[in-house]
BATOR-638861 format. One record per residue (C-alpha): x, y, z. Coordinates in pm, whole numbers, padded with zeros to 5 digits, always signed. Each point is the difference from the previous one (the first is absolute). Example, Ala and Ser with C-alpha at 12.3 -4.5 7.8 and 13.67 -1.06 7.14 Angstrom:
+01230-00450+00780/+00137+00344-00066/
//
This chain:
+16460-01890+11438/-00080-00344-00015/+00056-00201-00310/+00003-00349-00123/+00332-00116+00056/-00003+00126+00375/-00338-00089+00124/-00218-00305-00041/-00353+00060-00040/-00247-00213+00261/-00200-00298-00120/-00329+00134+00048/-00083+00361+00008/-00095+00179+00292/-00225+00306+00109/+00305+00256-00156/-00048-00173-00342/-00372+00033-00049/+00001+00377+00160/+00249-00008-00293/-00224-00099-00259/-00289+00254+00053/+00251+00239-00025/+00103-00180-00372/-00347+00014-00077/+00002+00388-00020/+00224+00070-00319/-00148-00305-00090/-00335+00184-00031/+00157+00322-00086/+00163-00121-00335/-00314-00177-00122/-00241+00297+00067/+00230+00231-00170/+00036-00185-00341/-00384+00113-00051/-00016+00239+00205/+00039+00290-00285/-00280-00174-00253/-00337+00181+00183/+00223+00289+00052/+00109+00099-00342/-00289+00243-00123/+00078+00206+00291/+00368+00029-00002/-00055+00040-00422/-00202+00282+00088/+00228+00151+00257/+00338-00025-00185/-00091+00012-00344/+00150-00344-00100/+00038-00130-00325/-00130-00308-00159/+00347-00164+00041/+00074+00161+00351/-00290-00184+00091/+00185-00304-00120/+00329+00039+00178/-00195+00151+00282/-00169-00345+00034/+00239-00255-00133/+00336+00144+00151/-00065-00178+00338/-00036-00337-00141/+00287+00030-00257/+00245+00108+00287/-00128-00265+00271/+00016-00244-00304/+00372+00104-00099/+00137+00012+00351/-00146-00277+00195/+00245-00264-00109/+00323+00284+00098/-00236+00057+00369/-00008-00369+00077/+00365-00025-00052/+00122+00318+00180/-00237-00089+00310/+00182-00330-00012/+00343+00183+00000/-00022+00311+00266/-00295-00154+00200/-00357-00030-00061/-00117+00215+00288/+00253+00287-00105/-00205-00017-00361/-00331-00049+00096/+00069+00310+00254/+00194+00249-00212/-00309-00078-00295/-00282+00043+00196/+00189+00310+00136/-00041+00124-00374/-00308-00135-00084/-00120+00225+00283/+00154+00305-00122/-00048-00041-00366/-00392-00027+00103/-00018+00303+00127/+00176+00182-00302/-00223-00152-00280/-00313+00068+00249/+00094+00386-00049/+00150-00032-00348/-00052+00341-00197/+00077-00132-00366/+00019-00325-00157/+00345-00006-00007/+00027-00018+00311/-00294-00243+00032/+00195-00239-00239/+00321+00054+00181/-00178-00116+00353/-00153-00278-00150/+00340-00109-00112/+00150+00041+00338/-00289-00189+00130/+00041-00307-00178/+00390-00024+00098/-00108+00032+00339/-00298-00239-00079/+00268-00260-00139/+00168-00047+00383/-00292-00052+00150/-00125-00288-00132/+00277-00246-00077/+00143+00107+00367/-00333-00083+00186/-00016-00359-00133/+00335-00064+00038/-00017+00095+00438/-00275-00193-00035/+00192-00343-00080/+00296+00098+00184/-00237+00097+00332/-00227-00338-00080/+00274-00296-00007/-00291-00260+00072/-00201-00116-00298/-00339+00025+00113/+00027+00320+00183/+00170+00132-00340/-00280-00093-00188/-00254+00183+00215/+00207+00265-00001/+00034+00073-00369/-00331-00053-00020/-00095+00274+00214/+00282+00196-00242/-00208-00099-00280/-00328+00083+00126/+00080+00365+00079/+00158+00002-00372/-00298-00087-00177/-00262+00136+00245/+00218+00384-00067/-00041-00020-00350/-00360-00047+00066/-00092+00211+00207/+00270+00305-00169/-00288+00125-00214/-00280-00015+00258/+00242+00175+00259/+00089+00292-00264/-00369+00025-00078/-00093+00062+00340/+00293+00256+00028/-00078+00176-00320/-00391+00020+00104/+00173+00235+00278/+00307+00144-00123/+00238+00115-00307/+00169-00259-00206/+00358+00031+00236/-00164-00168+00276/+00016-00367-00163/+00341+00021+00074/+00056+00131+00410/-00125-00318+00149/+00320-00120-00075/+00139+00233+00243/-00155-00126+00332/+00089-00372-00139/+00342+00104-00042/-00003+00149+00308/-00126-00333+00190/+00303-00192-00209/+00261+00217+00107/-00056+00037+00343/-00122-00397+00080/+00238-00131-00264/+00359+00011+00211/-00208-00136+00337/-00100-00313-00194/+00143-00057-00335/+00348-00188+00056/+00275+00093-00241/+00098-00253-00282/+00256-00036-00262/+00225-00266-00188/+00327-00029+00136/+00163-00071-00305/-00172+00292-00158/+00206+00166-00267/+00011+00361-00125/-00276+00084-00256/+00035-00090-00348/-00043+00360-00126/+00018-00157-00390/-00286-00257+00072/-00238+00279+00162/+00043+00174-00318/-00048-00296-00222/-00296-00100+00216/-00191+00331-00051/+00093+00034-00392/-00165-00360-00005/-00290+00069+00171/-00116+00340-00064/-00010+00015-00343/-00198-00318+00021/-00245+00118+00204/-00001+00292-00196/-00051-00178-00347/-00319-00192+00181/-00166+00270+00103/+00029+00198-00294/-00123-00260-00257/-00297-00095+00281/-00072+00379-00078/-00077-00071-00309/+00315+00216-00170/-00018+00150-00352/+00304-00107-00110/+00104-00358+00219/+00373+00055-00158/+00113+00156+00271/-00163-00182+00329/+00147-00326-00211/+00339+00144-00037/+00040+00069+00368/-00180-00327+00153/+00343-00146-00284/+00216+00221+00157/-00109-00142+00320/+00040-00354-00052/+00319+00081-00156/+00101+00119+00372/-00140-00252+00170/+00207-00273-00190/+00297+00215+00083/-00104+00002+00373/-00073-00367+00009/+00389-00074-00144/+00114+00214+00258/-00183-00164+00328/+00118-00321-00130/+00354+00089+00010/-00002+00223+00296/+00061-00186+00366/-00200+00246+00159/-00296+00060-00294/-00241+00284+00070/-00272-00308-00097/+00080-00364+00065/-00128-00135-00323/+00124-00328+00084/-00325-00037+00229/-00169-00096-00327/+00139-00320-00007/-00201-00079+00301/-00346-00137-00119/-00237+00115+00273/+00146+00330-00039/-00007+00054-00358/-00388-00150+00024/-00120+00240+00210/+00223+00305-00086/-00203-00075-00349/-00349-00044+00162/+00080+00298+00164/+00052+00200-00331/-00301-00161-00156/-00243+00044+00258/+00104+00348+00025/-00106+00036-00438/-00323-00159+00116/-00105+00211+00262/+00166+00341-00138/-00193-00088-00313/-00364-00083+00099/+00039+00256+00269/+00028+00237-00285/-00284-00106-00179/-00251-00013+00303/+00111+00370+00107/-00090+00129-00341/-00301-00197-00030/-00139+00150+00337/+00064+00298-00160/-00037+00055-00385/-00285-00304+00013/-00188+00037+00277/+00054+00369+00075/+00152+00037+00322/+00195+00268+00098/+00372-00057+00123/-00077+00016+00357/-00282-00268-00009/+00220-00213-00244/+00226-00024+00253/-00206-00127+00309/-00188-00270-00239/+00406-00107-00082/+00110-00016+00313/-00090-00372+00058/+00234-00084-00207/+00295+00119+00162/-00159-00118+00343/-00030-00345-00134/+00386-00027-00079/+00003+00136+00375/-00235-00253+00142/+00163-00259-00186/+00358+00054+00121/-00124+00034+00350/-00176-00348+00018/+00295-00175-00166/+00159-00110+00326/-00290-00112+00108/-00066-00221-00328/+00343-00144+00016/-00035-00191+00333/-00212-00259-00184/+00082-00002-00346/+00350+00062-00156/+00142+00327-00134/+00007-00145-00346/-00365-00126+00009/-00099+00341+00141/+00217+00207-00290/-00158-00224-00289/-00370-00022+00174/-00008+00444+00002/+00096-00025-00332/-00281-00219-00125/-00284+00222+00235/+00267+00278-00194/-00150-00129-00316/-00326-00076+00070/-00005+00394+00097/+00150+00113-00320/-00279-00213-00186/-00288+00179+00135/+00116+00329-00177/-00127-00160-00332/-00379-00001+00141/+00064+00362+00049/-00308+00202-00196/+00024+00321-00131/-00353+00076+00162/+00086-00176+00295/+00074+00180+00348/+00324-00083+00160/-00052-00257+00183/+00153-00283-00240/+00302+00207-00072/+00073+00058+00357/-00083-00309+00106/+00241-00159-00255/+00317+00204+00090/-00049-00055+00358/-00027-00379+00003/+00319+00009-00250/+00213+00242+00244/-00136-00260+00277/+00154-00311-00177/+00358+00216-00067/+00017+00068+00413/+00199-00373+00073/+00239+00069-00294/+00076+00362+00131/+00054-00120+00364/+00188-00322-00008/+00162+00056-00405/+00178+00385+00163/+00063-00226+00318/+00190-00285-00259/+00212+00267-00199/+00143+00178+00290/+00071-00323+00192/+00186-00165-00298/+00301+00228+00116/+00203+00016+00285/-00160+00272+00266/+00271+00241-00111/-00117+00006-00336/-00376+00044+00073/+00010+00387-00112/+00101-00097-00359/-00216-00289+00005/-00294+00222+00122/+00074+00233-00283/-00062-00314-00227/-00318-00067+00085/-00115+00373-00043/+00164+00067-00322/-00203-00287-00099/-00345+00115+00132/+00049+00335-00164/+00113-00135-00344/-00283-00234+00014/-00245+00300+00039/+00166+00240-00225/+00000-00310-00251/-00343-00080+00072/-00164+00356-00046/+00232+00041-00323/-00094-00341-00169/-00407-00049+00132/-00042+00301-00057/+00148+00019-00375/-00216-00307-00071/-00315+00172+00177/+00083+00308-00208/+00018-00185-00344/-00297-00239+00099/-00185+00324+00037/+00142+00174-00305/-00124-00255-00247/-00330-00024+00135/-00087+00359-00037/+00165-00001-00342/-00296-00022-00192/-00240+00131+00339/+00041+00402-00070/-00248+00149-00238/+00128+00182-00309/-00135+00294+00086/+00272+00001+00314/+00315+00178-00227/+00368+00012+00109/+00141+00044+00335/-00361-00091+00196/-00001-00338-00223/+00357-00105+00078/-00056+00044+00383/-00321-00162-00005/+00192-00294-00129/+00268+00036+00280/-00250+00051+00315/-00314+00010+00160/+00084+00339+00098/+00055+00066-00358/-00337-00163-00128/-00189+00260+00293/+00159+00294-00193/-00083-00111-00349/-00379-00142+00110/-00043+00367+00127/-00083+00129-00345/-00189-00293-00134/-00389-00048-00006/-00170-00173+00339/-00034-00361-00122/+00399+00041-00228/+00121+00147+00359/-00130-00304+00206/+00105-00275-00223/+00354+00145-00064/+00033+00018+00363/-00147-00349+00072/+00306-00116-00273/+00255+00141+00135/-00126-00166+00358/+00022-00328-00144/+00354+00053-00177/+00090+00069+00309/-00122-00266+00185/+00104-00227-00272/+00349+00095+00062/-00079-00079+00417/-00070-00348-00122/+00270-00065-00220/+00247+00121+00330/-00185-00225+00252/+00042-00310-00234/+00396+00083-00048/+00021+00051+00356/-00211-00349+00077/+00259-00147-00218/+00296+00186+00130/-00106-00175+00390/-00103-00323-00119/+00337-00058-00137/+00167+00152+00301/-00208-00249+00229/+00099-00340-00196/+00361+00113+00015/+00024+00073+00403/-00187-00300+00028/+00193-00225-00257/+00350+00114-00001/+00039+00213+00381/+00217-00166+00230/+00050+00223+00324/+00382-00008+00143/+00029-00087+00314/-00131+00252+00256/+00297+00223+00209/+00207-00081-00241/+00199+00283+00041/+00022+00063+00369/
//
């Protein structure tokens, strides 16, 4: 094994290093296509197993919630017993896992695999960015490099629903899940040929009390969000545990200040350029997780189409963020990282302010069109901002760092689908307050105020012309609620862009080896 202390890494990488990288890029993929991989599939596996209403939930939201909880403890052990060993021994049970829930025979066991899946899942990530910065020591070539890591991030969540259409079109609901397997396979059998092995010297033994602290923090959070985005009948609870939560996380934070080996370096916030872009980060995630929300529904409960087709019209969204991080490099050899940053998230804005010419008669072409240029502006801040948090600590550290920047990303979106959407759902809510006839009585009234779906249920029994205009209100509430987002989210990037370009002052580059 070779590790920091023993070994110093060469200047510039070579052949082995960018073999290396395509080899990153496959769990790279993997996680990203998986996270949505289950949404086109659900009807079928509901069908098969006879899930629940909440199975469904924890059937869907388990993998996030345990990638979300143990990404931070991932980074941290990678750093500690080698990144290699991690991102080997995960994928090794990402693999396996895979092929249980494919074949799962209840939902128990479904929800059990989708646990074990998003433990694995946590590994994966933090460890591939972090052998990225260790195998990339040069700026520039770093850069490229975790743009290319970037790219195949955002251009798997993409393309997750269009692949799991195709393979749904052709076979039972399991089979979103087994092209993991020859992925794995690929990882496990290039990965000791060309990944080198990397961990902190210094490295001491896990802080079993800060794991647990870290996942009481964070899952109960996460939990509280997506409950009251669900629109909860009693919030009581979902508040009590996003309390409990923060309660947690102030414990945690006490402890990594204290500790001389924290599970989180907290003191990284006192570094400016850090703390800017670990925020755009989180922000830019809301944005994006929240008008991504809206423009998937509006495909479908506005305009009609079904799941499948919703998800090729969205795909240029996630493509953008792709394109975007990819030409990065590129756009950095003649203007500076900072201008680059602050000019996407201006074009980010620009994006998000097309959503309020959005029509509820209107094909999709403004919608789409609006999300794509706005994922287009976010690709510099993706690129270089992951690029800035991982090199603001020492090479050693890069696994806890990397964990940073995706804890951030996934809060942003969790926060962003939670808090858009609430506002889209209330938007919507008053404006069909006094839109259902009286002759609509009891349960069909209350979900015609809650959804479009709702208002197609309750217009069913109404005369032609009472039908048509109910429907036609509920289409606007809705797409008044798509407006009110893309102004918020306008907002959100504007301010982001005047403080990169007022207050960001980039350290020096290598800093740290």
């Amino acid at each position: 094994m070779q590790d920091i202390a023993s070994a110093a890494a060469p200047t510039r990488a070579g052949l082995r290093e960018w073999l290396g990288l395509t080899v990153l890029a496959l769990p790279t993929l993997l996680v990203a296509v998986d996270i949505n991989a289950l949404f086109l599939a659900l009807p079928q596996l509901s069908a098969d197993l006879g899930t629940s209403g909440v199975e469904q939930l924890w059937i869907i939201d388990i993998y996030g919630f345990m990638v979300a909880g143990f990404v931070t403890t991932m980074g941290t052990l990678g750093d500690r017993i080698g990144r290699r060993r991690l991102l080997l021994a995960g994928g090794a049970a990402f693999g396996v896992v895979s092929v249980l829930a494919a074949y799962s025979i209840s939902p128990a066991m479904l929800i059990a695999c989708r646990t074990l899946l998003g433990i694995a899942g946590a590994t994966l990530m933090p460890s591939t960015l972090a052998l990225i910065t260790n195998m990339f020591r040069d700026a520039k070539q770093r850069g490229a490099a975790i743009a290319v890591w970037a790219t195949c991030q955002f251009a798997g969540a993409a393309l997750g629903p269009v692949v799991s259409g195709i393979l749904l079109e052709h076979f039972w609901w399991g089979s979103v899940f087994l092209p993991a397997v020859p992925v794995i396979a690929v990882l496990l059998l290039a990965g000791p040929v060309v990944l080198p092995e990397y961990r902190g010297p210094d490295a001491g033994r896990p802080d079993l009390t800060s794991v647990a602290l870290s996942l009481l923090a964070i899952l109960p959070i996460i939990y509280g969000i997506k409950n009251l985005a669900a629109g909860t009948d009693s919030p009581a609870g979902p508040i009590a545990a996003i309390a409990a939560g923060g309660a947690f996380g102030a414990a945690f934070a006490r402890r990594q200040l204290r500790l001389d080996h924290p599970l989180l370096n907290l003191r990284l916030f006192a570094q400016r350029p850090f703390t800017l872009v670990l925020t755009a980060l989180t922000l830019a995630g809301v944005a994006m997780a929240g008008t991504g929300l809206l423009v998937t529904q509006y495909l479908q409960t506005v305009l009609g189409y079904a799941p499948a087709q919703s998800a090729l019209w969205f795909a240029p969204m996630g493509l953008a963020v792709a394109l975007g991080t990819l030409l990065t490099p590129a756009l950095t050899r003649s203007i500076t990282p900072k201008t680059a940053i602050a000019g996407g998230l201006a074009l980010s804005a620009v994006g998000a302010g097309l959503l309020v010419a959005v029509g509820s008669g209107d094909g999709p072409a403004t919608a789409i069109a609006g999300v794509t240029v706005l994922a287009l502006g976010t690709g510099p801040l993706f690129a270089l901002g992951t690029a800035i948090v991982v090199g603001s600590v020492p090479p050693e550290k890069a696994g806890s760092a990397a964990s940073m920047s995706e804890t951030a990303n996934y809060l942003g979106g969790t926060l962003g689908m939670a808090v858009l959407g609430t506002v889209a759902a209330a938007i919507y809510h008053q404006r069909m307050a006094g839109a259902v006839p009286a002759d609509v009585l009891g349960e069909a009234a209350r979900r015609a105020q809650e959804t479009v779906a709702g208002v197609g249920t309750a217009a069913a029994g109404l005369p032609p012309a009472d039908a048509a205009a109910l429907v036609q209100a509920g289409q606007d509430a809705f797409t008044s609620g798509l407006h009110a987002v893309g102004l918020i989210s306008a907002a959100l990037f504007t301010v982001l862009a005047a403080l990169i370009a007022g207050l960001f002052r980039p350290e020096p580059a290598n800093q740290h080896g």
